[in-house]
LORO-407075 format. One record per residue (C-alpha): z, x, y. Coordinates in nm, 2 decimals. Last residue first. Example, Ala and Ser with C-alpha at 12.3 -4.5 7.8 and 13.67 -1.06 7.14 Angstrom:
2
<atom pz="0.71" px="1.37" py="-0.11"/>
<atom pz="0.78" px="1.23" py="-0.45"/>
***
This chain:
427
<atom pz="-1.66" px="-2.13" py="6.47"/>
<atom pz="-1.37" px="-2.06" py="6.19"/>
<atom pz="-1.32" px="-1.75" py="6.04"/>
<atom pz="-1.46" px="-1.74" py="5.66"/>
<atom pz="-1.33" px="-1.56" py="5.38"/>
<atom pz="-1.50" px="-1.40" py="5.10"/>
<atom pz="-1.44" px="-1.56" py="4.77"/>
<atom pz="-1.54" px="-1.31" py="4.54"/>
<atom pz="-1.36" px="-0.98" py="4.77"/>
<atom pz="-1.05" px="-1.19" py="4.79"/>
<atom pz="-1.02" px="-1.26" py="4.44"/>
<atom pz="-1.05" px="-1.55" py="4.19"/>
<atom pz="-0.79" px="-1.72" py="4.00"/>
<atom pz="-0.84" px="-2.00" py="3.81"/>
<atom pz="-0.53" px="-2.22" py="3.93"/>
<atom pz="-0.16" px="-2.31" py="3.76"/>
<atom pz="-0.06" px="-2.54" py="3.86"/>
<atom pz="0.36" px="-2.65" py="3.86"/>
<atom pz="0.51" px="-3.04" py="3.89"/>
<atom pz="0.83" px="-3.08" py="3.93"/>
<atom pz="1.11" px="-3.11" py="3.62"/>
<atom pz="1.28" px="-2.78" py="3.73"/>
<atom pz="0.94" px="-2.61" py="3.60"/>
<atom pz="0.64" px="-2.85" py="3.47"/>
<atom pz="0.29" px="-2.80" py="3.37"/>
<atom pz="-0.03" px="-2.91" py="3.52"/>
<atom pz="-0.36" px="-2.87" py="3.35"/>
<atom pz="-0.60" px="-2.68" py="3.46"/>
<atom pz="-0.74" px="-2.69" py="3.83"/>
<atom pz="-1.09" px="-2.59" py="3.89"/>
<atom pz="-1.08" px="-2.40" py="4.26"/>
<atom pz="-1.09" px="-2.45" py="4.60"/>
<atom pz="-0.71" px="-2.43" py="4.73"/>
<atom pz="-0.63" px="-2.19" py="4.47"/>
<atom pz="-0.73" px="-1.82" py="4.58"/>
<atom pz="-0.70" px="-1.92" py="5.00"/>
<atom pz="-0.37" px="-2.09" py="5.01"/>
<atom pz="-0.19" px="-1.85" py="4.73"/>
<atom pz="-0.33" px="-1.53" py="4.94"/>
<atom pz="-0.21" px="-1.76" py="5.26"/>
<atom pz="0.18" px="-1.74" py="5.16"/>
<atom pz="0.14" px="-1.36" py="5.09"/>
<atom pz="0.04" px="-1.32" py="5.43"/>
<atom pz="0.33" px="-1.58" py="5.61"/>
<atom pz="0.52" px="-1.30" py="5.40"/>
<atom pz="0.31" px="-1.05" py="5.58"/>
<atom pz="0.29" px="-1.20" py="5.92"/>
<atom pz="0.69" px="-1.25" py="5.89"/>
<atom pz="0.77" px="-0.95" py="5.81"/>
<atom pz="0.57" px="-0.77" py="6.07"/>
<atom pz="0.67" px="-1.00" py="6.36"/>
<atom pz="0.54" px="-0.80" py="6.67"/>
<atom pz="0.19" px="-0.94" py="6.63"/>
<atom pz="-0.05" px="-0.76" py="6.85"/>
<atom pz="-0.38" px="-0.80" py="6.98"/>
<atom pz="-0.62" px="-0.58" py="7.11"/>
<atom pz="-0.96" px="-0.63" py="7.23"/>
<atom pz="-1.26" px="-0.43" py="7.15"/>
<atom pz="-1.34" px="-0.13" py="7.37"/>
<atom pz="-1.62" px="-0.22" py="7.63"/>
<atom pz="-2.00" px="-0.09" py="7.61"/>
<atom pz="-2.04" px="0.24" py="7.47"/>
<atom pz="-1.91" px="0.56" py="7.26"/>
<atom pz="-1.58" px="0.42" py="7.33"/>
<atom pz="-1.37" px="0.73" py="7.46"/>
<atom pz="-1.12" px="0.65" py="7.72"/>
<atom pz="-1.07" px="0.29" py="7.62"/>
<atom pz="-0.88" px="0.37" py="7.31"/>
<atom pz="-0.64" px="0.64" py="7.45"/>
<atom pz="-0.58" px="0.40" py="7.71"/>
<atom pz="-0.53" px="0.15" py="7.47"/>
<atom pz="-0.29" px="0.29" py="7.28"/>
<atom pz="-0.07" px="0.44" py="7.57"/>
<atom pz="-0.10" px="0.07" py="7.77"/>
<atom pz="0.05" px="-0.06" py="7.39"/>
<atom pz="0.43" px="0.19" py="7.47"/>
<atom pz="0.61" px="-0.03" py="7.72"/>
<atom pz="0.47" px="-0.38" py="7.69"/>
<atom pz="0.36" px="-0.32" py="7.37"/>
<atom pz="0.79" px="-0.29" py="7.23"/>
<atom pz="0.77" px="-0.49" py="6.88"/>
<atom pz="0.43" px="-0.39" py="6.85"/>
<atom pz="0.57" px="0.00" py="6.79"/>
<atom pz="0.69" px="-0.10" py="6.43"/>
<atom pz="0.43" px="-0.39" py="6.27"/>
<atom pz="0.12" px="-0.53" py="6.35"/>
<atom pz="-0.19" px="-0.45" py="6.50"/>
<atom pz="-0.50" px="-0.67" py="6.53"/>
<atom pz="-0.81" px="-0.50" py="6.66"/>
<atom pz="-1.06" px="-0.77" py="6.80"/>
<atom pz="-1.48" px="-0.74" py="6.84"/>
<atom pz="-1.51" px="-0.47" py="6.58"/>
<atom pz="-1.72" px="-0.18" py="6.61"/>
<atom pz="-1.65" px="-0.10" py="6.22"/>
<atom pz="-1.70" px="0.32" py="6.23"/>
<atom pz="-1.70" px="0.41" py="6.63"/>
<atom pz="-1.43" px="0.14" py="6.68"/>
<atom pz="-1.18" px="0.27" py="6.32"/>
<atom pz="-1.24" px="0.64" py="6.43"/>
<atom pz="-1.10" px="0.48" py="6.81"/>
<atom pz="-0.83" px="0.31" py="6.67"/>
<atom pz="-0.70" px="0.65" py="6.50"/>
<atom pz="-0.66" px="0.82" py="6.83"/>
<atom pz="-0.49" px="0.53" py="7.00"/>
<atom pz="-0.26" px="0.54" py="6.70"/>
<atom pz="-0.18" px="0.93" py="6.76"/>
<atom pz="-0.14" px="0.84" py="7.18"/>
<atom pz="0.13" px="0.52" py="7.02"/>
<atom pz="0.31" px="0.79" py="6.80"/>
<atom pz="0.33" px="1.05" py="7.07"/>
<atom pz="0.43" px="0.75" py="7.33"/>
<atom pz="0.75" px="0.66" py="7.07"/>
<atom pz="0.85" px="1.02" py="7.06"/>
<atom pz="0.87" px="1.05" py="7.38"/>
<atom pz="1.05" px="0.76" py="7.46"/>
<atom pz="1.32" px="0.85" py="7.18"/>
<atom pz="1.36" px="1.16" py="7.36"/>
<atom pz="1.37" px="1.03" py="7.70"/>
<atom pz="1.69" px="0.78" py="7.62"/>
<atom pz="1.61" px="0.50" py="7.84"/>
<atom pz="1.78" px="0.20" py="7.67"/>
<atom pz="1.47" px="0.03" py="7.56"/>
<atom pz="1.38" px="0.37" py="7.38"/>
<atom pz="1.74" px="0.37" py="7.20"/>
<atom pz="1.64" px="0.05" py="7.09"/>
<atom pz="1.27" px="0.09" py="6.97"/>
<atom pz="1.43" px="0.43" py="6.80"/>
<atom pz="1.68" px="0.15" py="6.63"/>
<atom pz="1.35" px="-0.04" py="6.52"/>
<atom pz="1.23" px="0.24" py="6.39"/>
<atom pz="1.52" px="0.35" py="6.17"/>
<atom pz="1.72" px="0.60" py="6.29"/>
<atom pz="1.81" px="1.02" py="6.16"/>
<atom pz="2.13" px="1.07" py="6.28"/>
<atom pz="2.13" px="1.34" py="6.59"/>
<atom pz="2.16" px="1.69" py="6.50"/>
<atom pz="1.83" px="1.77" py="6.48"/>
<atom pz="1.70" px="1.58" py="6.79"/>
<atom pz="1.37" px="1.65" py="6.93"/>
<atom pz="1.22" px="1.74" py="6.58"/>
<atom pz="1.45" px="1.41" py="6.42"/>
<atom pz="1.22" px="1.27" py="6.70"/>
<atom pz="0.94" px="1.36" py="6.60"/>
<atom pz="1.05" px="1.25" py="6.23"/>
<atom pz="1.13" px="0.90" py="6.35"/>
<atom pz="0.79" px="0.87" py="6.50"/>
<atom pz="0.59" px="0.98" py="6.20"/>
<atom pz="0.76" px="0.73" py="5.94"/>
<atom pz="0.66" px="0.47" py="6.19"/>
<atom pz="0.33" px="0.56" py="6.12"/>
<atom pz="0.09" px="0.74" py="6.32"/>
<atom pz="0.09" px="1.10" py="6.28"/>
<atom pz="0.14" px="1.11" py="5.90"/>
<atom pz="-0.06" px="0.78" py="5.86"/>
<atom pz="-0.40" px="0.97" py="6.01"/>
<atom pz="-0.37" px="1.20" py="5.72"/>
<atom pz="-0.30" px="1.56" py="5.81"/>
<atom pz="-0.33" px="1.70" py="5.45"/>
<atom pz="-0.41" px="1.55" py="5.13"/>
<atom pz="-0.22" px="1.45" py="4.83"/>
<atom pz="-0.15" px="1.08" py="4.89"/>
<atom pz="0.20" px="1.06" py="5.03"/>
<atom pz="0.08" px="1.29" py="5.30"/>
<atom pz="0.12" px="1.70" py="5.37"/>
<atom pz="0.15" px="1.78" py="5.74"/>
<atom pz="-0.18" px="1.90" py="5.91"/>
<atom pz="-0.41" px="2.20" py="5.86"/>
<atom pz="-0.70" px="1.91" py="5.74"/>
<atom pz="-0.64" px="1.80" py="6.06"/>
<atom pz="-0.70" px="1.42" py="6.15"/>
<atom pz="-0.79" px="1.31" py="5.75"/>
<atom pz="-0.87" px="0.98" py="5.63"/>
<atom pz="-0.58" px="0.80" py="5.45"/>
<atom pz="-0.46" px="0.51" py="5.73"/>
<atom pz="-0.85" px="0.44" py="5.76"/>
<atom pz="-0.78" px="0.30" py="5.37"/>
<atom pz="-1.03" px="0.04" py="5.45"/>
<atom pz="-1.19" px="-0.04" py="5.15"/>
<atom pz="-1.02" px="0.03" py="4.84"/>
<atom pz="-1.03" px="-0.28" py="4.69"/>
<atom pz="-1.13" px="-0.15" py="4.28"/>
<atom pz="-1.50" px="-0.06" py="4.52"/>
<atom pz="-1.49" px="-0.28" py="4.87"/>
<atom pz="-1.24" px="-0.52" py="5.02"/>
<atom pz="-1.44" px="-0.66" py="5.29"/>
<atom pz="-1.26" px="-1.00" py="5.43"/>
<atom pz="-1.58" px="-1.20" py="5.52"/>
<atom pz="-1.66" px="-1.38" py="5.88"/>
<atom pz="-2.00" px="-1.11" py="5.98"/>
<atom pz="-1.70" px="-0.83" py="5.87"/>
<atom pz="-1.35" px="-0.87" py="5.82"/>
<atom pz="-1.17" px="-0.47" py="5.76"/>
<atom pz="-0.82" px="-0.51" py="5.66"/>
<atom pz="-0.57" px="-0.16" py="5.73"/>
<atom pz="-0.28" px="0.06" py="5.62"/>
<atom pz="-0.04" px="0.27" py="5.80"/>
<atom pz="0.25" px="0.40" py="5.65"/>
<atom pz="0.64" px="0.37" py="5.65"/>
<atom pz="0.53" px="0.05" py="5.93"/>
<atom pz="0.25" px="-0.01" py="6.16"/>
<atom pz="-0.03" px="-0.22" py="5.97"/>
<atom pz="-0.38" px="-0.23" py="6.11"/>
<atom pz="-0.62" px="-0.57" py="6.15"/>
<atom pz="-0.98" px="-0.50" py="6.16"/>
<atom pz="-1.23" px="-0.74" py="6.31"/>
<atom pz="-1.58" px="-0.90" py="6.27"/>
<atom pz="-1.67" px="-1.25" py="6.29"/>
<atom pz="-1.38" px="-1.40" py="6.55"/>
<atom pz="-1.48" px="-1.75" py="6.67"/>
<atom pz="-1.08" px="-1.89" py="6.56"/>
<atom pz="-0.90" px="-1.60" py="6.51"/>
<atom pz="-0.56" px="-1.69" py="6.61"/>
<atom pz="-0.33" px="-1.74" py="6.34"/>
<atom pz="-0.20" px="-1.95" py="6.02"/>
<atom pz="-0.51" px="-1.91" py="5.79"/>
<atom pz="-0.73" px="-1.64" py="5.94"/>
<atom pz="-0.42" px="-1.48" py="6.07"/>
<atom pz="-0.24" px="-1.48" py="5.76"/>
<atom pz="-0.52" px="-1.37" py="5.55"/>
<atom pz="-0.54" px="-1.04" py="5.81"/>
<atom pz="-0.19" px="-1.03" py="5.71"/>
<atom pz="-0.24" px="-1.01" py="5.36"/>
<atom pz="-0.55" px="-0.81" py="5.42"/>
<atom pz="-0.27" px="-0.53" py="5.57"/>
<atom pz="0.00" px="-0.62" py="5.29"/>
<atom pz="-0.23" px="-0.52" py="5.04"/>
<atom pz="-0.32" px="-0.77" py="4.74"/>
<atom pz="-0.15" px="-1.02" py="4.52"/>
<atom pz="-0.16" px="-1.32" py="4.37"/>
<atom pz="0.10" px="-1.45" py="4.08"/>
<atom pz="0.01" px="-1.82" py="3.88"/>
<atom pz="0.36" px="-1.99" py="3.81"/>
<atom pz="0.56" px="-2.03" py="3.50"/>
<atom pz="0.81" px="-1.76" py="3.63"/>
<atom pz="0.91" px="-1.50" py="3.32"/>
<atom pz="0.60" px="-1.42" py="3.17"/>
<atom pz="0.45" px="-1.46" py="3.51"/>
<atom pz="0.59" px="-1.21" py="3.70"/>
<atom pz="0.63" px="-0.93" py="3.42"/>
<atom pz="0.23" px="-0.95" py="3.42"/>
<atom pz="0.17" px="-0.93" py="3.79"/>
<atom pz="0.39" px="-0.67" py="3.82"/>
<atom pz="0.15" px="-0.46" py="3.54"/>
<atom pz="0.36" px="-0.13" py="3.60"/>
<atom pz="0.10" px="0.20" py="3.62"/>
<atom pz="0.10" px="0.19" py="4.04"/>
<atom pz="0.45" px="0.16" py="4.08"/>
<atom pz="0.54" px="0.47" py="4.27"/>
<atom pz="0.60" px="0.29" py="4.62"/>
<atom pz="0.45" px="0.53" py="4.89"/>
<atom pz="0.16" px="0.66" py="4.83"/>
<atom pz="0.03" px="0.28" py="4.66"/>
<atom pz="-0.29" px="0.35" py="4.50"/>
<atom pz="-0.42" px="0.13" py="4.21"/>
<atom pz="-0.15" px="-0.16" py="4.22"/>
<atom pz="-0.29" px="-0.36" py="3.94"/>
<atom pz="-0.46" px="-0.72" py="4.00"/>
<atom pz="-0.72" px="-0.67" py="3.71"/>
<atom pz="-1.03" px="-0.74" py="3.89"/>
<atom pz="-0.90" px="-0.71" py="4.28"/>
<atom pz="-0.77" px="-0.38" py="4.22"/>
<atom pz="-0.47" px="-0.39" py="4.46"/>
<atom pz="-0.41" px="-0.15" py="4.74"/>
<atom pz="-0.11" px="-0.02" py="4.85"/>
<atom pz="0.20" px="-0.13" py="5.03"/>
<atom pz="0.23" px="-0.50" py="4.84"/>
<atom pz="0.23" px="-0.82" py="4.97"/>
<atom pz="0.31" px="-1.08" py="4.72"/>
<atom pz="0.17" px="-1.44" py="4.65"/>
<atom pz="0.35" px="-1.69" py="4.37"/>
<atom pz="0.23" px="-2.02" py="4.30"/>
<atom pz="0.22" px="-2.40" py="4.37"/>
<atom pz="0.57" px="-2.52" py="4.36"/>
<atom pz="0.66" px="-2.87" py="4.43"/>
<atom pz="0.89" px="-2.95" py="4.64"/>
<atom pz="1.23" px="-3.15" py="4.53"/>
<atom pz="1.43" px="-2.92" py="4.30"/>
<atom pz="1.43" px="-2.66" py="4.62"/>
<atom pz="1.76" px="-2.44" py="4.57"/>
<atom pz="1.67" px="-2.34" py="4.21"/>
<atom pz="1.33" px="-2.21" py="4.33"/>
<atom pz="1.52" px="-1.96" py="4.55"/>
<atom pz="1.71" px="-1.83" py="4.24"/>
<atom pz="1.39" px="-1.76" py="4.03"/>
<atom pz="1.26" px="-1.58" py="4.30"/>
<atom pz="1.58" px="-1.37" py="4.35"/>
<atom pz="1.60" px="-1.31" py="3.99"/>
<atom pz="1.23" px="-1.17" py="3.98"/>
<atom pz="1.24" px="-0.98" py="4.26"/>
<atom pz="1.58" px="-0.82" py="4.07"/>
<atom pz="1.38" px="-0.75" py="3.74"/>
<atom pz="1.08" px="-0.62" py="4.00"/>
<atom pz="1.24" px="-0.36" py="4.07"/>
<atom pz="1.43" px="-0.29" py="3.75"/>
<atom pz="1.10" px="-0.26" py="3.55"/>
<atom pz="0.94" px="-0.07" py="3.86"/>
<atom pz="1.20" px="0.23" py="3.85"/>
<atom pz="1.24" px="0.28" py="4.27"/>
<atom pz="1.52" px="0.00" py="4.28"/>
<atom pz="1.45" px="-0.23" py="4.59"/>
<atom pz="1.71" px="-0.38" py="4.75"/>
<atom pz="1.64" px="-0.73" py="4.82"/>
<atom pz="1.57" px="-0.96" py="5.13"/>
<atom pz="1.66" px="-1.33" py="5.15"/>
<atom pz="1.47" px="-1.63" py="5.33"/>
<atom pz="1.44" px="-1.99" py="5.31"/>
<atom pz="1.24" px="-2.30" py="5.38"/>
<atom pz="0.99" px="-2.08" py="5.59"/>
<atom pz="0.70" px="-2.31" py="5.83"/>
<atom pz="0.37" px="-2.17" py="5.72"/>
<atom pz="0.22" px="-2.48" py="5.74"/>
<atom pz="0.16" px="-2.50" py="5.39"/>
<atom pz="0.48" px="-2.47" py="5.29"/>
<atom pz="0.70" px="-2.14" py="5.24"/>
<atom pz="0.96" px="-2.00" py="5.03"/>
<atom pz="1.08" px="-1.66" py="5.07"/>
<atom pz="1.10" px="-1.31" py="4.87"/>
<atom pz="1.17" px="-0.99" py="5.09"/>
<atom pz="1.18" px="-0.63" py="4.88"/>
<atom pz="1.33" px="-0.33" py="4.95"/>
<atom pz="1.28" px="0.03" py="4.99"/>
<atom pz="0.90" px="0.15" py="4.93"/>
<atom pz="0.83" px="-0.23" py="5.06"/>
<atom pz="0.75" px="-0.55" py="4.86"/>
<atom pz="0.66" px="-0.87" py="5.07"/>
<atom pz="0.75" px="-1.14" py="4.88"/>
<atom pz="0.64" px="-1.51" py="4.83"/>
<atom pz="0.70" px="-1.86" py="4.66"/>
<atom pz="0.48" px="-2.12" py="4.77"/>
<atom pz="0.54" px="-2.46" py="4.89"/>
<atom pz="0.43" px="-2.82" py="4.83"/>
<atom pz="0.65" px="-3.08" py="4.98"/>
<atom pz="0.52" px="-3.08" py="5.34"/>
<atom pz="0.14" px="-3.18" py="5.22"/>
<atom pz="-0.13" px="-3.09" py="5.47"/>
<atom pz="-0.19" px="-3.43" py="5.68"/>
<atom pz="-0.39" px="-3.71" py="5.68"/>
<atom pz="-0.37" px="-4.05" py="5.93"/>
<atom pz="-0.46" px="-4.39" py="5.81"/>
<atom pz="-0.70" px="-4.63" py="6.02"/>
<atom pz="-0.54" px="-4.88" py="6.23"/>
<atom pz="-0.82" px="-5.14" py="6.20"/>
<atom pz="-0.99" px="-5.31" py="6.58"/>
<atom pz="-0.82" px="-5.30" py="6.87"/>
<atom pz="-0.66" px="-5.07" py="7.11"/>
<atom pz="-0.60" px="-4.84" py="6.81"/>
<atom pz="-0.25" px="-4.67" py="6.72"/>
<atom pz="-0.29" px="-4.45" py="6.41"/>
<atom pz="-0.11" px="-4.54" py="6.05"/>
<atom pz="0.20" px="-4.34" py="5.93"/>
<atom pz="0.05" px="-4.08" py="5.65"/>
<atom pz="-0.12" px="-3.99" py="5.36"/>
<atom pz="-0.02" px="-3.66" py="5.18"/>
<atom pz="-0.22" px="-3.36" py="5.16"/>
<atom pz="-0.25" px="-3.04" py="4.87"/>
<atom pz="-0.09" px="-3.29" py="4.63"/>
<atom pz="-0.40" px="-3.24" py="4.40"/>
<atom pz="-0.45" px="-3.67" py="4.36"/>
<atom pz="-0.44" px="-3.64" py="4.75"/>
<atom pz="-0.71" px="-3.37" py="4.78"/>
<atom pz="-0.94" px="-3.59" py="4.54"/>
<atom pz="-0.92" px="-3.89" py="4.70"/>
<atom pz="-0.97" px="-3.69" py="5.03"/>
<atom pz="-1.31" px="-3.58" py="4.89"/>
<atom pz="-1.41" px="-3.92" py="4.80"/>
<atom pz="-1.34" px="-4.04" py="5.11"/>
<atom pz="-1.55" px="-3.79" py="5.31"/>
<atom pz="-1.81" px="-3.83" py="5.08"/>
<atom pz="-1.87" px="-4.18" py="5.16"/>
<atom pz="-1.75" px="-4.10" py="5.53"/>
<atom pz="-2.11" px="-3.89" py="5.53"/>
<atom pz="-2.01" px="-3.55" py="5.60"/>
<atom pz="-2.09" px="-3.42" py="5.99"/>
<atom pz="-1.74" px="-3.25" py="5.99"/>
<atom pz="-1.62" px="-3.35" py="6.33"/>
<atom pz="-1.76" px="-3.70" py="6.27"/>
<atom pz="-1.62" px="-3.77" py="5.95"/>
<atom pz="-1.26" px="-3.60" py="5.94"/>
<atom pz="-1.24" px="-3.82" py="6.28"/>
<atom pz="-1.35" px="-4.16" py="6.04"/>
<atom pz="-1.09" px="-4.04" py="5.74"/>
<atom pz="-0.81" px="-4.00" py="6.01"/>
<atom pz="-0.64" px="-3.67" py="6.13"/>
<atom pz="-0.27" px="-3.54" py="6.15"/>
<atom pz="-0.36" px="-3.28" py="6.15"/>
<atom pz="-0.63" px="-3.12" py="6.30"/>
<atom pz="-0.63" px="-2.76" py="6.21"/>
<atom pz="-0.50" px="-2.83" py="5.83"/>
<atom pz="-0.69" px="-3.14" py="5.80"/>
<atom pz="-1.02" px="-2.96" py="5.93"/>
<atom pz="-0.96" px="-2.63" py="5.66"/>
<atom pz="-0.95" px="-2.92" py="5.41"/>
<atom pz="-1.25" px="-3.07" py="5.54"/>
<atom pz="-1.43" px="-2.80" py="5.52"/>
<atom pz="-1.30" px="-2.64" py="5.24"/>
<atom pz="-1.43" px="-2.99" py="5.02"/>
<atom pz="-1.73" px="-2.94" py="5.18"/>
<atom pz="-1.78" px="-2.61" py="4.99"/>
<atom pz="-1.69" px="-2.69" py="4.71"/>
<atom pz="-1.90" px="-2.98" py="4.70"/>
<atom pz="-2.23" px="-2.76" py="4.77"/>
<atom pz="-2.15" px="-2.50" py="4.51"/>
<atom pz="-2.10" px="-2.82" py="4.23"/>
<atom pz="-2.40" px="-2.99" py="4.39"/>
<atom pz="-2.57" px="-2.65" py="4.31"/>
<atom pz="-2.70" px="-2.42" py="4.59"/>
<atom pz="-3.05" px="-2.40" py="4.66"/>
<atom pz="-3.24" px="-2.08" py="4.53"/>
<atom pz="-3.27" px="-1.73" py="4.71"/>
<atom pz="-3.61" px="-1.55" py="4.56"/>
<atom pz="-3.77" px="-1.44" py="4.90"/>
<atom pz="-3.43" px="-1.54" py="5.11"/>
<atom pz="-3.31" px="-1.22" py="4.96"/>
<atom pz="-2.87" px="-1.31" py="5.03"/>
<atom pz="-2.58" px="-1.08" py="5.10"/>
<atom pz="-2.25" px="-1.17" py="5.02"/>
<atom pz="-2.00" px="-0.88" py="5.17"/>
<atom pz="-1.81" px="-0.75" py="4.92"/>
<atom pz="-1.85" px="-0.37" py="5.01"/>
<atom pz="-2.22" px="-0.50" py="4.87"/>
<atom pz="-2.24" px="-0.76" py="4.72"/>
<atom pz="-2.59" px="-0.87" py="4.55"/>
<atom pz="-2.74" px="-1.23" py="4.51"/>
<atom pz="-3.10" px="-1.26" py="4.49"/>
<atom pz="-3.03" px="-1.01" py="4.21"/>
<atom pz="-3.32" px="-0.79" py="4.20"/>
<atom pz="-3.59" px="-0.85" py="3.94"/>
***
């Protein structure tokens, strides 16, 4: 018989002919999401509002909130101001507990704390060795050194952004082009030496996570969010579910090939999409346009661009006509309703994001182009990423039993992946 249940490019997909009711278990899970994901909108919020805007009996309203307060994931606060009648209690997400985080880049690394609010208690980047055992030594240090400086909050587990994809079974960086790491269990050397539970996963479903969790996608079903930076790398959500497909591969638009008689990629082929459109790209045409000039990072290209030097600009509006190009291979494949970029070229749309979505608009096959949105903040939407990894894996799981670190109290969750969960954009 066929399983009722089958994923396909991990996207649920249900035969109503032998589908079967969900368990009480399936059911409470899912309620208790709800009105988590409604504390975290709403807040702060009382039991009775939680009630009505949920539909839930207040019976099982309370006893979920009973349950989210004895997990620390929300705190009860000052009571609410009524003309008459009880002052009912407001609810809100939990200030003290926080997540460690790191976005890892081919260069350096930057670790942070963060609450569930995304609001960042500190902040410190690292140089990255290229050996992974001393790479992640030093992450390791720095993490261990930023929990030392919050003996009050409660710390409820580690997420990293990575620039490659993760398998989401055994949580190994399978193909990373530009960070040779791929064979060194980071997860493992984590969590032998930092009692707390590690996720991880690309830095472009990262950031998708972040906007799902932290952002603005409320009503969006189907979108792809691109990364800008030493490579380009992309999140597919389809019909309200992150698709990470086969070992998390899906989505690797970044890798497919523009002109096979193109530059040579990080990955072994030939005129990938990331060699024209990466910030990596732009630099190099204009190291073409200027040989004897220093070779500049993006951002001081974005500078010399915002100054008026005609080389940098035309560098800067080959990259954004090469990411205008790719955009349209992701619409004619995905036709999503909202493109999310982030990273690099964001940081100056006004100037060069006309370019990309001319290039865009010009060649739909029909109807309008999706919308574009940026975020300019790359760091912060993938630490803020990493952050919402944690939020999503643990927040509706078993718990085990707590243990301790710096005398506050550490869980340590069943983990599941992105591609078992799914993840849903709110209506």
């Amino acid at each position: 018989m066929t399983n009722p249940r089958r994923r396909t490019q991990g996207i649920q997909r249900i035969d109503l002919a032998y589908a079967e009711l969900a368990s009480s278990e399936v059911a409470r899970d899912i309620n208790r999401d709800v009105v988590l994901e409604l504390i975290r909108t709403k807040q702060p919020i009382s039991r009775a509002d939680l009630s009505r805007l949920s539909g839930l009996q207040p019976s099982t309203i309370s006893s979920i909130v009973e349950q989210l307060l004895n997990e620390k994931w929300i705190t009860e606060g000052a009571a609410a101001r009524r003309p008459r009648g009880r002052r009912p209690t407001l609810l809100a997400l939990n200030a003290a507990m926080v997540i460690v985080v790191a976005d890892i880049r081919p260069s350096q690394a930057i670790i942070a704390v963060v609450d569930l609010n995304g609001r960042f208690l500190s902040r410190e980047t690292l140089p990255l060795a290229k050996e992974p055992e001393r790479g992640v030594e030093n992450i390791i240090v720095g993490m261990k050194r930023m929990i030392a400086q919050h003996p009050d909050k409660s710390f409820e587990g580690i997420g990293i952004s990575l620039p490659g994809r993760v398998d989401p079974v055994t949580q190994r960086l399978i193909l990373a082009p530009n960070l040779p790491w791929s064979l060194y269990d980071m997860k493992k050397a984590i969590e032998r030496k930092i009692p707390l539970q590690v996720e991880m996963d690309n830095a472009a479903n990262a950031c998708l996570l972040s906007e799902l969790w932290f952002g603005r996608m409320d009503g969006v079903r189907n979108a792809v969010l691109v990364t800008i930076s030493e490579g380009v790398g992309s999140a597919i959500m389809a019909n309200g579910q992150l698709v990470t497909g086969k070992s998390g591969l899906a989505g690797e638009f970044g890798h497919i090939s523009m002109n096979p008689s193109g530059p040579l990629c990080g990955c072994g082929r030939y005129g990938c999409w990331e060699v024209y459109a990466s910030s990596s790209a732009a630099i190099g045409y204009y190291a073409e346009l200027c040989p004897k000039s220093p070779r500049p990072s993006i951002m001081e290209l974005l500078n010399l661009a915002e100054d008026g030097d005609s080389d940098a600009i035309q560098a800067l509006n080959r990259q954004a006509s090469y990411i205008g190009q790719g955009l349209r291979i992701i619409t004619s494949a995905l036709s999503p309703e909202v493109i999310l970029l982030t990273g690099g070229l964001t940081s100056s749309w006004e100037r060069f994001g006309p370019l990309v979505e001319a290039e865009l608009a010009g060649h739909v096959l029909a109807g309008d182009p999706p919308r574009i949105t940026v975020t300019s903040d790359v760091e912060l939407a993938r630490l803020r990423g990493a952050a919402a990894l944690v939020l999503q894996r643990h927040s509706g799981y078993s718990r085990s039993q707590p243990q301790s670190a710096n005398g506050k109290s550490i869980r340590k969750r069943k983990n599941r992946s992105a591609a078992d969960t799914g993840t849903r954009s709110r209506k």
